[in-house]
Structure formats: C-alpha cells, structure tokens
N, C-alpha and C positions, 0 to 999 in steps of 0.2 A: 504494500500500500504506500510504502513511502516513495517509491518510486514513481508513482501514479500522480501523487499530490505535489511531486517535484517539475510534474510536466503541465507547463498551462494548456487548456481545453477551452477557453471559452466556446459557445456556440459559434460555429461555423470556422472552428479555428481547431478543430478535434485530432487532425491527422496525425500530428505528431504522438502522440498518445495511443492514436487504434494503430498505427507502425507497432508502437513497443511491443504492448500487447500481442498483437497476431505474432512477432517473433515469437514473444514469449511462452508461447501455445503452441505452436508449432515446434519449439525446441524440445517441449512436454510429449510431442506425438498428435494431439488433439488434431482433430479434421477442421480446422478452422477455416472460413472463409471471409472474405471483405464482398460484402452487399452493396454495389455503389446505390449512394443516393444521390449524389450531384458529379461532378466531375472531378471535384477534388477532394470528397469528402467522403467515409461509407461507414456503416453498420460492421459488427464482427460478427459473426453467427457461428456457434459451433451447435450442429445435428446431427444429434446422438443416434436420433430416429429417424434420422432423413427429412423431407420436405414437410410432412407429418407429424406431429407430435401430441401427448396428450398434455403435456406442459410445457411452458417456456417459463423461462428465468428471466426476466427483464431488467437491467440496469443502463443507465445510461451515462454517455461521459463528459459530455457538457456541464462548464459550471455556468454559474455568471460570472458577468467579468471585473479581475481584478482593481477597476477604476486607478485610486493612485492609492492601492496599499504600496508598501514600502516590501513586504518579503510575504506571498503568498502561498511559499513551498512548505513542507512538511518539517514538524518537530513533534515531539513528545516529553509532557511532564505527565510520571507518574500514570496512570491508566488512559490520560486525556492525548490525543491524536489533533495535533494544530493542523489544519492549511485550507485554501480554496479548495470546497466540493467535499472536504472532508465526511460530511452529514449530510449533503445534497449532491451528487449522492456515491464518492467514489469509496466510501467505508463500502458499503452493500454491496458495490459492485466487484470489489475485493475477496469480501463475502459469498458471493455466488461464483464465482472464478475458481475459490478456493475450494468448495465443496466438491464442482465438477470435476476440477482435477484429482482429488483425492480417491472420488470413486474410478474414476480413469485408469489411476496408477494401481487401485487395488485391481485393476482388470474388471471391473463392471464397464463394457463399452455396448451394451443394445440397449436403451434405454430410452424410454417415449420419452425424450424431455430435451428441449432445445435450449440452449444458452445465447441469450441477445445484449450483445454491450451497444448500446444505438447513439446516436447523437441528435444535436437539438431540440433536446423537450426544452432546455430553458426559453428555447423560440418558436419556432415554429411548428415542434412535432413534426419534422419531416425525417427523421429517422423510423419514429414508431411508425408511419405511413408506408414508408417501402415496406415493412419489414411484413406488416399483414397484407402487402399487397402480394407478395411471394412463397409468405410460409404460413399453415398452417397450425391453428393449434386451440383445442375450445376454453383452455384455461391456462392464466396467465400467473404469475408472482410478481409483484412490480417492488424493489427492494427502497423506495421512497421511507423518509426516515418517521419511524413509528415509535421508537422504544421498544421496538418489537411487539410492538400489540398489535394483530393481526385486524387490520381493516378489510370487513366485507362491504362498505360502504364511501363513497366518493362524489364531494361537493362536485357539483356543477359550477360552468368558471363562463362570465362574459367578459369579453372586452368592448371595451367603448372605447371611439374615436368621437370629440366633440370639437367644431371650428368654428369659431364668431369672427366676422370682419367689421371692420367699420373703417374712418377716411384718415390716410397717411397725411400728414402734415407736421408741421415747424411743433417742436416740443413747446415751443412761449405759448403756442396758438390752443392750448389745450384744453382753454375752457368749455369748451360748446365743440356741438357735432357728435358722433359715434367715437365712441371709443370702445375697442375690438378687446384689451384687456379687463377693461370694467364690465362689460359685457358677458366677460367669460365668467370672471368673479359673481357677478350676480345669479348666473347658470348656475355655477357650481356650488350655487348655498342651497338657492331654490332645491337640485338636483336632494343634495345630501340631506339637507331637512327632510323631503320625502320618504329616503331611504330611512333615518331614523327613524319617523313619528309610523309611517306607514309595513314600513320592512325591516325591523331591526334584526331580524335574523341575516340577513343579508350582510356579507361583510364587504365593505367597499374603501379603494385603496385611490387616490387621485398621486398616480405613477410618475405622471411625466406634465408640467406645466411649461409654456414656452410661448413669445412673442416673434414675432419676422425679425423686431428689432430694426438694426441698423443708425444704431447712432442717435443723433438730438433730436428725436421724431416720437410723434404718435405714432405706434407701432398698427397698422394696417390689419395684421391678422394676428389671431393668438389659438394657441392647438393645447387640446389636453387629452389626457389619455387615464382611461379608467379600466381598473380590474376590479372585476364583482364575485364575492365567492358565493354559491347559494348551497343551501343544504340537501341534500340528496330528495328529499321529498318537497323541494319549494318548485309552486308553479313560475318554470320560471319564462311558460310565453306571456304570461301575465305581470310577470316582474317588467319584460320586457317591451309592453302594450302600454302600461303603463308609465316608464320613460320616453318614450315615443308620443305620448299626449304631451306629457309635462312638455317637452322641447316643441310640439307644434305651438300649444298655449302659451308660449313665450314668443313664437314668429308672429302671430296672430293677434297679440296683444296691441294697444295703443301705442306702445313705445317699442312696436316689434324689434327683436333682435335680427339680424343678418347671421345664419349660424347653420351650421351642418350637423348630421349625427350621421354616425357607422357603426354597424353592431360588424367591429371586424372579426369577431372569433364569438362562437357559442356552441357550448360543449355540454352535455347535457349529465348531471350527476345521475348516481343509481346503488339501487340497493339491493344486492345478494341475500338470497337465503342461506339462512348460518344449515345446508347442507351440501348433500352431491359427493363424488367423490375424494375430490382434489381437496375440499373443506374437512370432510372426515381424518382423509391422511395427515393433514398439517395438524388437526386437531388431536391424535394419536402422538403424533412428535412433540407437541407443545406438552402433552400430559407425560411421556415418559422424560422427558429434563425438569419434570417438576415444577413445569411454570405453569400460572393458573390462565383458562382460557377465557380472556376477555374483549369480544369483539368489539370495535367501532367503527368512528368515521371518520376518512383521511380530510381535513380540512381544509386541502390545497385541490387545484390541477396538478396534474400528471400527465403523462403517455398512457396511464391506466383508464379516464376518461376517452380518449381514442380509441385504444384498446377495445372500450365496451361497443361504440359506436361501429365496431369494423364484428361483430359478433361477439368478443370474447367475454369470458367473467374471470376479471382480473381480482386478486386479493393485493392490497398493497401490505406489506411489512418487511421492515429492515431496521439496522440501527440509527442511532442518533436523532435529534428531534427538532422538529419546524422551528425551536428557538433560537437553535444553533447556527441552523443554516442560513444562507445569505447575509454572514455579517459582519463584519474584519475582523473578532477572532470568529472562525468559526471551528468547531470543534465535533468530536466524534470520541464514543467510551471504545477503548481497543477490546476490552472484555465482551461486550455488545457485539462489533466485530464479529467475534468471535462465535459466540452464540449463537449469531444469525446462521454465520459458516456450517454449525453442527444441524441448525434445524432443518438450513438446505439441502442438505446431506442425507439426513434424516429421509426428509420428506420423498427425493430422490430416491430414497434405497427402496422405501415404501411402492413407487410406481413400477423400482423393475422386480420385484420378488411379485407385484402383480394386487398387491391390497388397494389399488384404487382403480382397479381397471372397472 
C-alpha cells in the first residue's frame, strides 16, 4: 500500500499507478489485463472466471486531487496509514489485491469472482462504465470506506449546474443594473432554504462558486455547482421537480433573474435486501471473525450507484471512513486494512468451495 499512496492518481491522471500494478500482478502470475477506457487511461481486471462472474471486487484508483498539499505520499504513525486516497479508497483496494493474491498463491485459481481496480469515480465514473459494459457479473463488493460495516444501501447523488448572467460593466458603475453575482447569491439562499425547511434529509454541498471575472468589472456571469446526496428511499424526481419550479419562479418573477439550470448527473440510490446469496456468504464471514452484522447506508456516491443502474446489487464495505477521506490528512486504520483483506478472502473462499452459488 505504501507504494500505491506514493504514486499520484488523481482522476484522469491514473496510468502511472494501473502500470505498477499490472507489473505487479503479472510478476505474481495473475491473468491481468488493462481495459482501455480512453486512450490513455484503463481499468485493470483480473478474471478469475473469465468474462462471467458471480462477483466482482470493485476498487478504484483515483483520488482527488492533491490541490497544494505540501507531501501527499504515504507515512505511518502507529496503526494510522497517512496519504492521498489513503480511505478513499486505495486502503480497500490494497485490501482486495491482497486477498486475491493470497488465494492465487494458495492455488485457488477457478473462481467466479473478478477483481476490478477502475479509474475515475472521483469524476466521471467512466471506469465503472466500460467495465459493465464488457464484463459480466450480478453482484458486486465496492470497497468505499465503511468501517467495514457492510452497506446494502446507497444514497442517491445529483449534481446541479446553476448560471445567472446579468450586464459586464466598469466596477464604479455598480450600483444599478443586473448583477450576475448577487443574482446567484440570492438563488443560492432561496435554493438552500428550500432544501432545509422542505428537505432536510437531503444533504446539499454548494462545491464550486465562480465569476467570468476579469479584472475592475461587474462580472457578466457567475457559475455554481451543486452536489445533492439523497437517501436511498427519497423521491428524488420530486426532489428534483421541485428545484426546477423554484428556478422557473425566480425567471418569472418581477425582478426575473437571467439564469440557467443542468441536472448534469442523476444517479439514483437503492436498497438491497439484507439477502441472496452473495449477502448470506459475506454475512457467514462477518460472523466467523466475530464481528457483529450490522447493515447500513453508504452516505456518498460511488461507482456502486452505476453499478446498480447497469443491473448489478453492489454491497459497499471497506476500511477507513467518509471523515477521513478527502482531506489533507487523510488517513486509513492499517488493522482495518487488514480485516477487510481477511473478509475478502473469506468471502472469496466461500464462492469457490461453492456456498453461494
């Protein structure tokens, strides 16, 4: 792992990293291959069971990116694992690596179960996209960081794109006319007061604020970008009907605004039943290491969200937790690690000696 946290990944910047690896899998024996997804970027897939599978391991290797930390590679004090992606998510993915290998080297090699290190969930999910558009599989492990509590459950995620313009002119001249900033500010109360008084289950993140700018000027246009998490059971064409009035009822008003709206991404949450096969087996592994079985609901997007959309029923669990991640220190338990490694292992032995078929 320290190897992995010593290589930057940001999304769309992965290659150096899916290189190591595929060496490092190949140096093991493992049948690995590189999935392209773009031209200069690919998935690593090792299939155990060929094209087919009744599980895949999903991790991915994209962090976000280091902005201006100062040292974003790998250290260790004591059980804690420092670096970028540490808990988001190259602990898990170290973790699934390492189980597959282990049963490899023991000579377990027929085994319904595919190993996927993918890239760009922290963007665009177009790693998790090739990869169901090529391989099959009806159930999924996505190793997003849980504490290892096995999530059958996964918020639903929009994104908003909002744009107000109003008239560029001389920064002195500012008193009168449209202003494309105040404009936005005013959106963005109206918006978020909704979301509180109306949707407080809804958790909403205003990501990205920004002007055209340019200098001593009333800035022309102003762009904001919003991420919405909803809960697995929120209606969210209604969450989203609703936004969409609000923003008409603001162009349409007396003092209409000039403004755009984009629902660029809408992903829809969902909720497993705590059975089936794949649930049973993890749930046998979970009870012989003596951990107690307590399911939830992953609070984020994921590739597990796509994952459902393309057919499958993914379970999110792996180490380290959503407080950790995304955030100059970000950290990961090496014991967790660890535990994940055994339950993958676990849960894996379980599919080929045939208890979940």
């Amino acid at each position: 792992m320290a190897a992995m946290l010593d290589i930057y990944s940001p999304s769309g910047k992965e290659e150096d990293l899916c290189g190591y690896l595929q060496g490092w899998l190949k140096r093991r024996g493992l049948p690995v291959v590189r999935q392209e997804v773009d031209e200069e970027r690919g998935n690593l897939v090792v299939a155990l069971g060929g094209e087919e599978a009744e599980l895949a391991l999903i991790g991915h290797l994209d962090t976000v990116s280091a902005h201006e930390l100062e040292d974003f590679g790998y250290s260790q004090e004591g059980d804690r694992v420092w670096g970028l992606g540490s808990a988001d998510m190259k602990g898990g993915c170290a973790a699934m690596i390492e189980a597959v290998v282990s049963l490899w080297e023991q000579g377990v090699r027929e085994l319904p179960l595919t190993l996927a290190l993918v890239v760009g969930e922290e963007e665009a999910g177009d790693g998790a996209e090739a990869l169901v558009g090529e391989y099959r599989f009806p159930w999924a492990v996505v190793g997003e960081p849980t504490r290892l509590e096995p999530c059958l459950h996964n918020y639903g995620y929009m994104e908003l794109k909002l744009v107000t313009r109003g008239e560029r002119r001389h920064a002195s001249l500012a008193g009168g006319g449209r202003k494309a900033v105040e404009d936005m500010l005013r959106l963005l109360l109206t918006l978020t007061a909704h979301l509180q008084n109306r949707r407080p289950e809804v958790i909403y993140n205003i990501r990205d604020l920004f002007s055209s700018g340019g200098g001593f000027v009333v800035p022309e246009e102003c762009e904001a970008w919003l991420d919405l998490h909803l809960p697995p059971n929120s209606p969210a064409g209604e969450v989203a009907v609703e936004i969409e009035e609000l923003v008409a009822a603001e162009k349409n008003s007396d003092d209409g605004l000039n403004l755009r709206l984009d629902f660029e991404t809408v992903q829809a949450g969902y909720e497993l039943p705590p059975r089936g096969p794949v649930v049973e087996a993890l749930q046998k592994a979970v009870s012989q290491m003596g951990r107690p079985w307590l399911p939830g609901a992953f609070r984020s997007h994921s590739d597990a969200n796509q994952l459902w959309a393309a057919g499958v029923k993914p379970i999110i669990l792996g180490p380290g937790s959503l407080e950790a991640a995304h955030r100059p220190q970000e950290w990961v338990s090496f014991s967790q690690v660890a535990t994940a490694s055994e339950l993958y292992y676990r849960l894996a032995l379980a599919l080929s000696q045939g208890q979940a078929s």
